[in-house]
C-alpha positions, 0 to 999 in steps of 0.5 A, a space after each residue: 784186245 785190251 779193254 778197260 770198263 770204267 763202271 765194271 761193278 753196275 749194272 750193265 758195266 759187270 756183264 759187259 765185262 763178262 761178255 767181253 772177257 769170254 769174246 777173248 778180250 783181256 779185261 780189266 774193270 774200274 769201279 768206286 762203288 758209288 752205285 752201291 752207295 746210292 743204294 745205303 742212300 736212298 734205303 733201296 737195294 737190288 730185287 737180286 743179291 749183288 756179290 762184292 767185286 771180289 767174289 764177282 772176279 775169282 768166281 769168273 776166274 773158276 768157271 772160265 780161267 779167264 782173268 778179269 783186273 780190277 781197280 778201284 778209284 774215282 774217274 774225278 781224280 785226274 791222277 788216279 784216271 790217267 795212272 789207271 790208263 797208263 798202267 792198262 794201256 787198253 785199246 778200247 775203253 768202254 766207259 758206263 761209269 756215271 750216275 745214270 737216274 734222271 729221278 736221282 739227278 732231280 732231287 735237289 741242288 746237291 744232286 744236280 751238281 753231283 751229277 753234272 761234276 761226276 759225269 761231265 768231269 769224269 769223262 774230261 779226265 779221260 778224254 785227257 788222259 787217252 790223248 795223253 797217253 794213246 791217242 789211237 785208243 777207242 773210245 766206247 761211250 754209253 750216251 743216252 736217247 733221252 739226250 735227243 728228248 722228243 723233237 717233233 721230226 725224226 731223230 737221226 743218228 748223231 748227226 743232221 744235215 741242214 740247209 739253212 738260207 741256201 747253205 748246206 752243213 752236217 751238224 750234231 743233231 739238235 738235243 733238248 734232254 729232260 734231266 740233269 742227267 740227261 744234260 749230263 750226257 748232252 755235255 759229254 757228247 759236245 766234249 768227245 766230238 770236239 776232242 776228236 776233232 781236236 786232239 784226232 780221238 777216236 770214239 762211238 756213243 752210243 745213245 742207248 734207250 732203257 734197257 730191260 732184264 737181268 740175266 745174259 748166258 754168263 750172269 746165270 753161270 753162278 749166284 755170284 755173277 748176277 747182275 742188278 735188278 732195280 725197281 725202285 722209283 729212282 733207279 728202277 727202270 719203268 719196265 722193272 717197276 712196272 713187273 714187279 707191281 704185276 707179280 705183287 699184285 700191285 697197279 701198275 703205275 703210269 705216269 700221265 698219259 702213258 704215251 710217252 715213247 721210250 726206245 727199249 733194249 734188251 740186256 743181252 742186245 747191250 753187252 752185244 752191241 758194246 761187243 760190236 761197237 769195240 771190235 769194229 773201231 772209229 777211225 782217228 778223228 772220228 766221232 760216231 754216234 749209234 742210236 742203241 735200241 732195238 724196239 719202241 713202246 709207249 709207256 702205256 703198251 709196256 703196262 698193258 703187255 705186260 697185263 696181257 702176259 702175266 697169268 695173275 690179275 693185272 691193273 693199270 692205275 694213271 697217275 700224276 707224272 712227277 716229271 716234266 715231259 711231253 703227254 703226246 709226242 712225235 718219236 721216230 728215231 734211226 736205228 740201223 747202224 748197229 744193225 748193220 754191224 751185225 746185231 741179231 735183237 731179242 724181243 720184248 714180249 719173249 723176255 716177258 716170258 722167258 725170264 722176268 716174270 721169274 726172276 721176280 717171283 724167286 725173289 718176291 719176299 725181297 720187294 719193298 712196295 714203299 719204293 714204288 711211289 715216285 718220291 722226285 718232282 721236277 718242278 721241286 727246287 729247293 737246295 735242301 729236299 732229300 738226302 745228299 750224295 753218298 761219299 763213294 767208297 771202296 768197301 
C-alpha cells in the first residue's frame, strides 16, 4: 500500500514508518518539527541522540534500498494538508502528528489552546481533504485510554450498549478525560465518527496506553535511525522517568498514592499494532475503535518492579500529585480486538531486562536530574506561568 505518516519524525511516527516500510509498504512521512521544538522550549532533550530527518531518511535508504518520501508542512495549514494528500494520494494515513503531553497541555492558557487548535484542527483538515480527495482512504488514528479516564464500570472498546427507560442503543462509549490534551482526543474521536457517518469515511483509533522503550529490530540498524527517549516531567512517560531515576540512583518518584492504573504497551506492540490496523481496513462508514494496550500496572507496581529488576540500590519516594485525578480507581479495560488480528505482546518485565536498563546506562552522562521534579499543576490557571508555544519549524 501507500501509507503517509503524519507525525513521522517522533517518537512513535519515525519507527512506525520504518516498521512499515520494511512490511513493503511504499511510505511517505510528514512532519513540522514541532516535537523538536518542544524540546529548545522546555530546555529538555531526548536521553538518546535524535538524527535530523534528513540523515533519518538516506540512511534507511542505504541499509534497505527502500525509499522513504518526506515533507515538511503543518497539518493547521488547510492548503498545505490537502496538496500533501492529493500529491501522495495514500491508501491508509496514520495520523500521530499532535502535541501528545497531558503536563504540556496544562501549563497555562497558551498551552491549553495550542493543543486543542493543533490536535482538533489538524485532524479537521484531514478528515476534509480524505473526503475530498479519496473517500476510500483509512484512516489510522492514534486516539488515547486517557480519553475513557477512570469510569467505575468496564471500559468497552469504543462503543457501549445502553438500555435506558426500556430502549436499547449502542453509543459511543461515555469519556471524562483528565487533560486538555486528552480533551484533545476526546474532540477528534467525536469528529472521525461523525465523518464517517457522514461523508461515509473509513477509520480505526486506536486508544493506546503508555507506551514504553526505544528500540524495535530496525531503529538499532544504525545510530541514525534511533528513536526518542523522553524522561522528563512533561514529556517523559512514567516508566522512563521512573528508569532513569533507578540507574542515577534517584527515588523513584510517585505521584499520590501510586494506585492509579495506566494501560502499558510496548514499542515494538505499537509499530505492530498500526501494521495491523492499516492491512486489515475499516469498512466505508465504518468508525472502529481498538483499545491498544497489552498489560495494566498501577503506577506503584511500575516503581516496585522496576526496584526489584535493577541490580543497584532502589527507593521509592511518595510525593504530592501535581494532577488531578483519582487516588483509587475501578480500571478494567477491553483489549481484545487487535489481539484477535494477530498481535503476539512483549512483556514488561522482559523489556526491563532486555533493553532499558541499558540504554540508560550508555547514555547516563547525558540525564539531567533537573528535569525529574514535575514542574506543571492542574489546579494552576494563570494565562501567564511558563514559556509559550514554540513556533514550529523546518530546521
Amino acid at each position: 500500500m501507500r501509507i503517509l505518516v503524519l507525525g513521522g519524525d517522533g517518537y512513535l511516527g519515525w519507527p512506525t514508518a520504518l516498521h512499515l516500510s520494511a512490511a513493503g509498504h511504499d511510505v511517505a512521512i510528514a512532519d513540522n518539527f514541532a516535537r523538536r521544538g518542544y524540546d529548545e522550549e522546555l530546555g529538555a532533550t531526548s536521553l538518546v541522540s535524535i538524527a535530523p530527518l534528513d540523515e533519518r531518511v538516506r540512511v534507511w535508504q542505504e541499509i534497505s534500498n527502500r525509499r522513504i518520501t518526506s515533507f515538511v508542512g503543518d497539518l493547521t495549514d488547510a492548503a498545505f494538508t490537502t496538496s500533501l494528500i492529493d500529491e501522495v494520494r495514500p491508501e491508509t494515513i496514520v495520523h500521530f502528528a499532535e502535541q501528545r503531553s497531558a503536563p504540556y497541555s496544562m501549563i497555562d492558557q497558551p498551552h491549553a489552546v495550542y493543543t486543542q487548535v493543533n490536535n482538533v484542527v489538524g485532524t479537521l483538515n484531514v478528515l476534509y481533504a480524505i473526503a475530498d480527495i479519496d473517500p476510500t482512504i483509512h484512516l489510522v488514528k492514534l486516539g488515547s485510554m486517557g480519553e475513557y479516564g477512570t469510569p467505575n464500570i468496564d471500559i468497552e472498546e469504543g462503543w457501549l450498549e445502553v438500555t435506558h427507560k426500556g430502549r436499547t442503543d449502542t453509543v459511543l462509549y461515555p469519556k471524562r478525560p483528565g487533560s486538555f490534551y486528552h480533551l484533545s482526543k476526546v474532540h477528534d474521536s467525536h469528529n472521525i465518527e461523525f465523518a464517517c457517518r457522514a461523508w461515509n469515511l473509513r477509520a480505526t483509533d486506536l486508544n493506546q496506553g503508555i507506551v514504553y522503550g526505544q528500540e524495535t529490530d530496525l531503529t538499532k540498524l544504525d545510530p541514525a535511525l534511533a528513536t526518542r527517549f523522553d524522561y522528563d516531567a512533561v514529556f517523559g512517560t512514567v516508566l522512563n522517568r521512573l528508569i532513569v531515576q533507578a540507574v542515577c540512583g534517584h527515588p523513584l518518584t510517585v505521584y499520590g498514592s501510586g494506585h492509579q492504573i495506566r494501560g502499558m504497551l510496548d514499542i515494538r506492540d505499537t509499530v505492530e499494532c498500526i501494521r495491523i490496523a492499516a492491512e486489515n481496513p475499516a469498512g466505508p462508514g465504518e468508525f472502529r475503535v481498538f483499545n491498544q494496550f497489552t498489560e495494566q500496572f498501577s503506577v506503584l507496581q511500575m516503581a516496585e518492579m522496576i526496584r526489584d529488576a535493577y541490580s543497584g540500590t532502589v527507593h521509592i519516594a511518595q510525593i504530592e500529585n501535581p494532577r488531578v485525578e483519582a487516588a483509587e480507581h475501578y480500571y478494567n479495560a477491553v483489549h481484545s480486538r487487535l489481539m484477535d488480528l494477530g498481535l503476539e505482546p512483549h512483556n514488561l518485565s522482559d523489556t526491563l531486562i532486555n533493553s532499558l536498563f541499558s540504554i540508560t546506562e550508555s547514555n547516563k552522562e547525558h540525564v539531567d536530574p533537573g528535569l525529574f521534579d514535575p514542574s506543571v499543576r492542574w489546579k494552576a490557571t494563570s494565562s501567564s506561568v511558563g514559556p509559550h508555544p514554540v513556533e514550529a519549524t523546518a530546521a
